[in-house]
N, C-alpha and C positions, 0 to 999 in steps of 0.2 A: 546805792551804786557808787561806786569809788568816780572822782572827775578825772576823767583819761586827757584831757584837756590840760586841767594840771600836774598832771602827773608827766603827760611828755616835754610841758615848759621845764618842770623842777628837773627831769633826767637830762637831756639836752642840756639845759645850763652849767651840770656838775659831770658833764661827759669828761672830764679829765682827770676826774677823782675816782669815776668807776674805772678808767684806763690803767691807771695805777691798781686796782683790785684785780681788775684781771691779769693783766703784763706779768706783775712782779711773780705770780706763782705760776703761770706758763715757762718766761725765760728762766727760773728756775730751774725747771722738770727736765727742758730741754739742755742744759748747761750741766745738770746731771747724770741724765738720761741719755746723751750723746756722747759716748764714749768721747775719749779726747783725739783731737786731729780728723773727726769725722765728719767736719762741713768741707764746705767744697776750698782745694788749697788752704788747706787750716794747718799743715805743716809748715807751709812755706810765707804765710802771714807769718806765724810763729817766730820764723828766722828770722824774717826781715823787722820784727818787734824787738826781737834780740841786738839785732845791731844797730836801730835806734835809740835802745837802752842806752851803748856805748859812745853813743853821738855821733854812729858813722850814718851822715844824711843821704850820701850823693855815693854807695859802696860803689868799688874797683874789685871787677873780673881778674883773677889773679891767675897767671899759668897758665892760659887759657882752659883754668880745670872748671874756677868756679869763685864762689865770694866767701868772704870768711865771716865763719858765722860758731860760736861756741860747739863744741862737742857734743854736750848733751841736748841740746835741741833733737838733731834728728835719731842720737843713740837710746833716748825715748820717742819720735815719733816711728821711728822703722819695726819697735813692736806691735803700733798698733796699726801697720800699712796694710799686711793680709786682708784686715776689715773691710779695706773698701773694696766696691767691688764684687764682695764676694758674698750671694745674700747666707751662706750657710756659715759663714764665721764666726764666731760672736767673741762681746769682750769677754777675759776669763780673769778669773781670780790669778792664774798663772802672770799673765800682764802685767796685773797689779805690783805682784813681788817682784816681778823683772824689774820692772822701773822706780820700784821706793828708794833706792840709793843710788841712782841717777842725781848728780848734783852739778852744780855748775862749777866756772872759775878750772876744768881739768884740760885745755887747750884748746885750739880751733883746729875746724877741718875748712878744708873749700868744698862747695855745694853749688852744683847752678841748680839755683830757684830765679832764673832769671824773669818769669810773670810777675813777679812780687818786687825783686830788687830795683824793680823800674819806678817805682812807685815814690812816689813823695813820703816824709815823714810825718804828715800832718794828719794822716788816717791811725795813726798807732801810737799817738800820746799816751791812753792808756793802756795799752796791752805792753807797751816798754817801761809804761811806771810800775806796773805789776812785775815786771820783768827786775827793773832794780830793784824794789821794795824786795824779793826775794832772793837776790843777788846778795843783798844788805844783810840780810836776818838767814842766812843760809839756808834757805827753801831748799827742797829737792826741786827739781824741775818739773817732775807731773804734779805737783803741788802747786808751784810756780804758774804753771800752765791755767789752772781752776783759778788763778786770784786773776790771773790775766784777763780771764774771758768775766770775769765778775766783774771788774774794773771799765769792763768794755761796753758791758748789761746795764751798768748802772748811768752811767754817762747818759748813754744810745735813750734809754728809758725818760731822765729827765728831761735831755734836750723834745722828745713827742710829748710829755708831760704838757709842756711850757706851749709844743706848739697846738698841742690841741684846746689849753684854756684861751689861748690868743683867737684861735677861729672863729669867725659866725658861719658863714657860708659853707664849706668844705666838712664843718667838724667829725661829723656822724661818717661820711665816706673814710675822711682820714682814720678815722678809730678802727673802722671796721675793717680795714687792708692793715693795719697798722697789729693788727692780732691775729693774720692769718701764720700758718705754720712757719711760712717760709721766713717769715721777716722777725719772726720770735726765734727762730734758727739762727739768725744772722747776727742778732740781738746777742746771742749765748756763745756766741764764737768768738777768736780772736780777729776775726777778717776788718780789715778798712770797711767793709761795708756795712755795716752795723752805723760808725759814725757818719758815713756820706750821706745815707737813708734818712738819719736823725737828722741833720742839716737842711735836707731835702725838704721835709715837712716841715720845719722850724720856719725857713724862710719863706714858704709858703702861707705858714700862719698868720706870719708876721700880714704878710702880703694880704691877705683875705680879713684880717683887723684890723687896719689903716685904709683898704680902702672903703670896705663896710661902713665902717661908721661914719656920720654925715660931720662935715666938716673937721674932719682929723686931718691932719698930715703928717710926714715922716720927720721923725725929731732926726735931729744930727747923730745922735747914740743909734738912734734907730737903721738911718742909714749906713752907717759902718757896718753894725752887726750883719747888714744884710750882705754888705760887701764882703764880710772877712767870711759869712755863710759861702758864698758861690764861691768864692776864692780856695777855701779849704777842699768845696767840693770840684771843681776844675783844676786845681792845681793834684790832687789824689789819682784823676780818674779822666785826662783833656775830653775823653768825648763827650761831657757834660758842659764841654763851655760854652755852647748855644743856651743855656741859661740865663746868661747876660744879655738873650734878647729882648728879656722878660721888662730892664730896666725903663724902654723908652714908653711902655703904656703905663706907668705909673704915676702917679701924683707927685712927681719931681719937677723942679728948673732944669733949663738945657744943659746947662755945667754940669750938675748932680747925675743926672744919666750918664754927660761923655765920662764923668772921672769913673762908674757905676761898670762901664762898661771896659775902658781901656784897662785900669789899674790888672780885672781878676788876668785879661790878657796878656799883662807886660807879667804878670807874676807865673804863670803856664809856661811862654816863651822860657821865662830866667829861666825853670824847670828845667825845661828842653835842653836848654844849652846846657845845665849841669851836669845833667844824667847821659846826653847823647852818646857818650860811649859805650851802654848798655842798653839800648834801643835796637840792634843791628842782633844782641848775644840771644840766641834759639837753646830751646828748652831743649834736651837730648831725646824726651819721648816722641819730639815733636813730627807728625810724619812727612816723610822726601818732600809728598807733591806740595808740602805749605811750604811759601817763600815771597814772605813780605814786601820786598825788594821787587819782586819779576812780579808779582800779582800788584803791586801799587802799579808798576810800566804799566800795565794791562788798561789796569783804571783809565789811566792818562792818553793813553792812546787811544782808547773805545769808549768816551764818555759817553755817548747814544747808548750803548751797550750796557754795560753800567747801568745807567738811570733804568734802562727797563727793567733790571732786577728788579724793582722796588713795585712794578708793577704786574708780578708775577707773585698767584695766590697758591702755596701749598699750603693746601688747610692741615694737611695731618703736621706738620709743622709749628704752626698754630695754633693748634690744640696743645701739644706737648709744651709749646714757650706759656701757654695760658695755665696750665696743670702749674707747672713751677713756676709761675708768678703766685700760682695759691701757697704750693710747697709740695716738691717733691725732693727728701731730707736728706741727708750722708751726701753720698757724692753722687745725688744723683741714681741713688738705688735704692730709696726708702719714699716709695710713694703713699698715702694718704689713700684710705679707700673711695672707690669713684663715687659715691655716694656723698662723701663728704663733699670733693669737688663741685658735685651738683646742686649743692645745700648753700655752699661759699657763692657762688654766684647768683643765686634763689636768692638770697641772703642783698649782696649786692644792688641785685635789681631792686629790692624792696626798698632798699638806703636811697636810691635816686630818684624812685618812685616817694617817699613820704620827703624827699626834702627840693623836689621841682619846683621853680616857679617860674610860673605858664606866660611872664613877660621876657618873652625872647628877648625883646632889645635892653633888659637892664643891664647897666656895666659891661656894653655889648662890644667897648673898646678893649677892655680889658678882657675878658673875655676870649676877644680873637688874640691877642697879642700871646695871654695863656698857655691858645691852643697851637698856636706857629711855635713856641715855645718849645713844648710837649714835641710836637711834630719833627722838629729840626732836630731837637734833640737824639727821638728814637734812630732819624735816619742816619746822623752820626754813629749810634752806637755802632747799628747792621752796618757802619760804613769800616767800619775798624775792626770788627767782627771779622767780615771779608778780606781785608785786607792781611788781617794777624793768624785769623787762623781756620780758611778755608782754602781749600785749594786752589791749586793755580789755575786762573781763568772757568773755573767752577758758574755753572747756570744758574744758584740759587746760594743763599746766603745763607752759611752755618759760623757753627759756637756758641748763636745765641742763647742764655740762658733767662729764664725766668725772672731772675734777680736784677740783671742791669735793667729793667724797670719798673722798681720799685722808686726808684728815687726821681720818676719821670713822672710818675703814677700822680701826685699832688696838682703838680702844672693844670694836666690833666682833669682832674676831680674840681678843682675851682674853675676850670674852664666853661663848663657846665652852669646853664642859669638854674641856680641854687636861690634857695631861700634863706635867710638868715633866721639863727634859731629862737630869735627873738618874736618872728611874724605868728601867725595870727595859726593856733593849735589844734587841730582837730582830732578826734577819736580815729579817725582811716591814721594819724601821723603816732598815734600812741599807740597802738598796737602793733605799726610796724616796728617802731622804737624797739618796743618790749621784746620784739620777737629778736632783733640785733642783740638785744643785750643777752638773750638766752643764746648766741650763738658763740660764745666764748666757753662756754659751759660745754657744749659739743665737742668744740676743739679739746677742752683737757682731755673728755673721756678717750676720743681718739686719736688724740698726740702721745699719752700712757699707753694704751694699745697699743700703738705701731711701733713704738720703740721698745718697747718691753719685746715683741716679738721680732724683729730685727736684729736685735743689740745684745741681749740676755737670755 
């Protein structure tokens, strides 16, 4: 009879060498198998990758048309726009040939992609290296496009790589969100979010093996990286810099927290003030009743008001933002059959179930600090959400999608008294192990099916 005992020490300790087995042939599939421009604003990442190729950080709204962005960006992505949207379209071989002699360097148009242009540069290092590398070596631009989102796969991959062999605590939760559809979708796209996700878990890693282990502290290397981690991710994305609450229950001196916490701030703010002139610029499909401006007055006037959204439950709401935190794929029109849903979260329970440990108060400072974290965090998102792009004075809070918390999701997952996967191994924790690791195996079969029938 095989030792299941050793068997879940050995799989657990090398949980980020099976991550790599599984990731690198999922974000493949879907990096293939997703038509191009078919994640959610995958055209308008695109442009805004384009014009940090060129070194424009902080673009200017031009003519009040739009922002300048090369040609062939959207004269390849307006072949494949039909697609969204529409489940009876699919990619064609016609596509194909439309856009093989799409090349770049033939002029700029203006475009508002104003969601996107707002955005820091610090999300699209690699999708504008890809963008010059193809620039350099006269790539067509849907060729371009494929090294872009490869470039972005492979980064997104390493940095969870790294943060899942840093884990004790968290590892097995992180793996296991870490390969559901949605975030291997995000993975395969040109989107900022791909890298904020990866940063997300990195710093969390970090976080859950320095304070794990008995008598570590954070080396100085250590704490920058964590710093230029939340900084990259709040300066990309500000409703994430409740982050920085994370600093004062750590393992730091008081200096190390203040500068931990001011620095990602004063680097947001610089943001703010760079970009402020594109803060105000509305997307044209945007509809009448959204109006950022009159809905923030609203906020401010009716804080009581306000606050009780938050304590108003629409479950079928709920469910839908839960469905796409697993993955519901394109834009939002390529759902995952419900059974799979139901499997993801079966799945889930079991991860929390074999890695509990039943001393509530271990690490219970930390812990809470985690979960106000995670907390502050989500209400920000719904806070910006509300404010950007739900109607005006609206009784409940829309936009949310699925994705904006993935990169909350760690906080979260360590928040939880975990075991470290060093303690003490039972057969109930290897067979749930085992059944985790067969659950990657499910996703191929039905990430190929859905996009095969979808897309082709």
């Amino acid at each position: 009879m095989p030792d299941l005992k050793a068997i879940y020490t050995n799989l657990a300790k090398n949980l980020h060498y099976l991550y790599l087995l599984f990731a690198v042939p999922l974000v493949l599939i879907a990096l293939i198998d997703i038509p191009p421009f078919q994640n959610p604003d995958e055209p308008n990442h695109f442009a805004r990758a384009e014009q940090v190729s060129r070194l424009e950080w902080a673009p200017t709204f031009e003519n009040n048309i739009g922002f300048k962005v090369d040609k062939g960006v959207y004269q390849t992505a307006d072949v494949y726009a039909p697609i969204a949207h529409h489940i009876g379209i699919k990619a064609t071989a016609a596509d194909k040939d439309s856009v093989k002699n799409i090349g770049w360097r033939k002029g700029f148009i203006l475009r508002n992609f104003a969601n996107t242009a707002i955005y820091a540069p610090v999300g699209y290092v690699m999708p504008a290296l890809g963008i010059g590398i193809g620039k350099i070596i006269n790539l067509s631009v849907i060729n371009t496009f494929y090294l872009a989102r490869l470039l972005n796969a492979l980064l997104s991959i390493t940095l969870c790589f790294f943060a899942l062999r840093l884990a004790k605590r968290s590892k097995i939760l992180l793996f296991t969100v870490l390969l559901f559809p949605m975030t291997v979708a995000l993975f395969a796209s040109v989107s900022q979010d791909a890298v904020l996700i990866s940063c997300a878990f990195l710093l969390v890693g970090l976080i859950d093996f320095t304070e794990s282990t008995l008598g570590k502290n954070y080396t100085k290397r250590e704490l920058i990286l964590m710093i230029v981690l939340v900084s990259i991710i709040c300066i990309a994305k500000p409703p994430y810099l409740p982050f920085v609450l994370v600093f004062p229950f750590l393992k730091l001196g008081k200096k190390e927290k203040i500068v931990s916490i001011i620095l990602p701030v004063i680097l947001v703010i610089g943001w703010f003030l760079l970009a402020a002139a594109n803060l105000t610029i509305k997307m044209p499909e945007m509809q009448l009743t959204v109006n950022p401006q009159v809905q923030l007055s609203h906020v401010l006037h009716n804080p009581l008001r306000f606050a009780g959204l938050f304590f108003k439950m629409d479950m079928a709401r709920m469910v839908n933002t839960f469905l796409m935190f697993v993955g519901i794929l394109g834009w939002l029109d390529t759902p995952m059959p419900f059974s799979y849903y139901n499997m993801a979260y079966l799945i889930t329970i079991i991860v929390v179930c074999i890695t509990l440990n039943l001393t509530v108060r271990d690490k219970l400072k930390l812990r809470l600090g985690l979960f106000i974290t995670a907390l502050v965090a989500l209400m920000a998102v719904l806070t910006s959400q509300y404010i950007n792009f739900t109607a005006v004075d609206a009784t409940i809070f829309g936009g949310v999608q699925g994705r904006y918390l993935i990169p909350i999701f760690p906080f979260l997952a360590l928040s939880l008294p975990l075991s470290k996967h060093e303690d003490v191994a039972t057969n109930f924790k290897a067979i749930g192990l085992i059944l985790v690791l067969l659950f990657p195996l499910f996703t191929v079969v039905n990430l190929v099916h859905i996009l095969n029938i979808r897309y082709w």
